[in-house]
N, C-alpha and C positions, 0 to 999 in steps of 0.2 A: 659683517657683510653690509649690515646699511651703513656705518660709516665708509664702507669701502666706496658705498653709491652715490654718498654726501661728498667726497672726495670730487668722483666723478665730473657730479652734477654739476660742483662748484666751477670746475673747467671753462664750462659756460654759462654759469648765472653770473660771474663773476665780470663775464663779456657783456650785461644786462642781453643775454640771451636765455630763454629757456631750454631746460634740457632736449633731448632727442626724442622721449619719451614725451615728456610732457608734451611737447608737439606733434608728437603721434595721439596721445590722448586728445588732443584738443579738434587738428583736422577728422580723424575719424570718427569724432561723434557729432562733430559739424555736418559733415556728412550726413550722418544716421539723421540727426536730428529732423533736418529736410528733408530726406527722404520720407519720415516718417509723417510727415505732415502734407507731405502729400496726398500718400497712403490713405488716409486717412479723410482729407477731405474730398477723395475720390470712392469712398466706402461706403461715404455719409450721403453721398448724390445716387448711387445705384439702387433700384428696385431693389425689395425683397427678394432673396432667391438663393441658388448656388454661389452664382459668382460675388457676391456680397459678401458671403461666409468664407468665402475663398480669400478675397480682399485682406476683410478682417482677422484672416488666421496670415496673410502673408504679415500684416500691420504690427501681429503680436508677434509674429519669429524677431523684427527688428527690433522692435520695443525690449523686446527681454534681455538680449543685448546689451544695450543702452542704460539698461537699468547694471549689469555686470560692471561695464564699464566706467558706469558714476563711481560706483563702488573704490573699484582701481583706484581711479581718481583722484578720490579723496585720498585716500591710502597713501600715494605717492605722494601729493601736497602735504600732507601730514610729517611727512619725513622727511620731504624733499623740498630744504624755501623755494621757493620761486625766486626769480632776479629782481635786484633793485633798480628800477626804471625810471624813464621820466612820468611815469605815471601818480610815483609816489613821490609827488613833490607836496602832499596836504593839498588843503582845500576841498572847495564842495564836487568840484571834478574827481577829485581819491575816493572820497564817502560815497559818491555816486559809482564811480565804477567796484567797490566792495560792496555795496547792496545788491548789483547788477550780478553779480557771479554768485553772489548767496541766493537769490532767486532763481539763478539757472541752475543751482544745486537741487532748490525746492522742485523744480519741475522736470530735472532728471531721476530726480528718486519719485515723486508723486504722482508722473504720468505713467510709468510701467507698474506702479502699485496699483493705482485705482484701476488700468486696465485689468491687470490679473484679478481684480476684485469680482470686475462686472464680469469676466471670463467663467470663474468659480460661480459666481452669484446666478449666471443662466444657466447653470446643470450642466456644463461642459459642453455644448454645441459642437465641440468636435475638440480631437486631444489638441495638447500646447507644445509646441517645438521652439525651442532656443534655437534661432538661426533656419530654421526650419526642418532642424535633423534630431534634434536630441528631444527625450523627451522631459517635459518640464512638468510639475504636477499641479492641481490644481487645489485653490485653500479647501480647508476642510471646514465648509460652511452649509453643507448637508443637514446638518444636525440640528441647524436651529432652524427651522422650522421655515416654510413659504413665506410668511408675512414678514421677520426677518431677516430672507434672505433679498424679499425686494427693496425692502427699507436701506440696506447694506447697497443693494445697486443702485436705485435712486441718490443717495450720497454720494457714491463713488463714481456715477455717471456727471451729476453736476461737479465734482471737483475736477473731474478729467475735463470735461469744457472748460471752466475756470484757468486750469493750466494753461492749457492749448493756449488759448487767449491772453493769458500771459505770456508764454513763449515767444507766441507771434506779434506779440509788443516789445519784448527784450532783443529780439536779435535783430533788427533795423537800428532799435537804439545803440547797441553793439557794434554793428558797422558800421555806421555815422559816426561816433565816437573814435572807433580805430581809424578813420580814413582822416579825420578831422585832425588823429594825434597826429599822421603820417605826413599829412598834405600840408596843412593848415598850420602844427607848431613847431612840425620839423621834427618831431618824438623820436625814440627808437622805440616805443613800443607794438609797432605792426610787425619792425624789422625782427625784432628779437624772439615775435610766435612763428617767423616764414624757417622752413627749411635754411639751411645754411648752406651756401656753394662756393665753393673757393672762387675768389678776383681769379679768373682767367688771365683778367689784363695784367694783371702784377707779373706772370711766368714771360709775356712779349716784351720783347727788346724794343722801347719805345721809337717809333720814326720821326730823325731832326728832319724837319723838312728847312731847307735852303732856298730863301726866292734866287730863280735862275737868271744867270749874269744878262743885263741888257746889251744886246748887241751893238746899241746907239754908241758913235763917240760920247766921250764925256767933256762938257763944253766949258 
């Protein structure tokens, strides 16, 4: 089966496009990821209250998510090359854009971690839903003891800002850099993460146009 999907994939990495998938991975946690960060600096500005805890339990349904879908992720890069691009010509532009992605790994696996840490680590403030339906459980961090379990959320509270803050340094760097490969060197690298739509124009019968004859004599 995964050579069946290596197969596949090849169809269009071979086009330096990435697969269909991959491009579903990639827009959908683009997505989430903004989303999330929204969420979240909108959580961090509210009173103490209900609607805070409400905030924060919407912030953890996306998050859990995200952390699933890191998962995937890797999974399918694992198995599945990616396309050879202009990206991967060397140089300190390839080493930068592979640290770039290795960080955005760090901080799709390390932001839903530490959150479900500090989750676990305040006695469960109210249960954890994946997506906001299923339920998700919480660590089993009871056991050791208050002092313990603050020590664990103090950690995991400052690595979860640390992220953030990273995050929100990577993805400007990110789009700069894809617009820069797009605009600026002429890349196919923006082209080969967009959706793919068939040339419309290519199916049109192209129109000769003729300049129309001057009615003047000809002198």
């Amino acid at each position: 089966m995964i050579e069946a999907l290596r197969r596949w994939a090849a169809t269009h990495t071979e086009r330096s496009r990435y697969s269909p998938v991959g491009i579903a991975f990639h827009w959908i946690m683009a997505f989430l990821v903004m989303a999330q960060l929204a969420i979240g600096w909108y959580a961090s500005i509210l009173p103490s209250g209900g609607g805070k805890l409400l905030t924060y339990q919407l912030h953890s349904a996306v998050g859990l998510p995200i952390l699933l879908l890191a998962i995937a992720r890797l999974f399918w890069r694992l198995i599945i090359p990616g396309p050879v691009n202009d990206a991967d010509r060397g140089g300190w532009q390839t080493q930068a854009a592979y640290l770039t992605h290795y960080l955005f790994y760090l901080c799709f696996f390390g932001l839903p971690l530490t959150g479900w840490v500090m989750w676990s680590a305040l006695g469960e403030p109210a249960p954890l839903r994946l997506a906001g339906f299923i339920p998700w459980p919480a660590l089993p961090l009871h056991g050791l003891g208050p002092e313990m379990q603050y020590r664990l959320l103090a950690v995991a509270e400052e690595g979860h800002h640390i992220l953030v803050l990273l995050l929100a340094l990577l993805i400007p760097l990110h789009v700069g850099a894809a617009l820069k490969h797009h605009f600026w060197d002429r890349h196919d690298v923006l082209r080969g993460m967009l959706p793919e739509v068939p040339d419309w124009e290519d199916s049109r019968k192209e129109t000769q146009h003729s300049p129309r004859e001057s009615g003047l004599p000809q002198q």
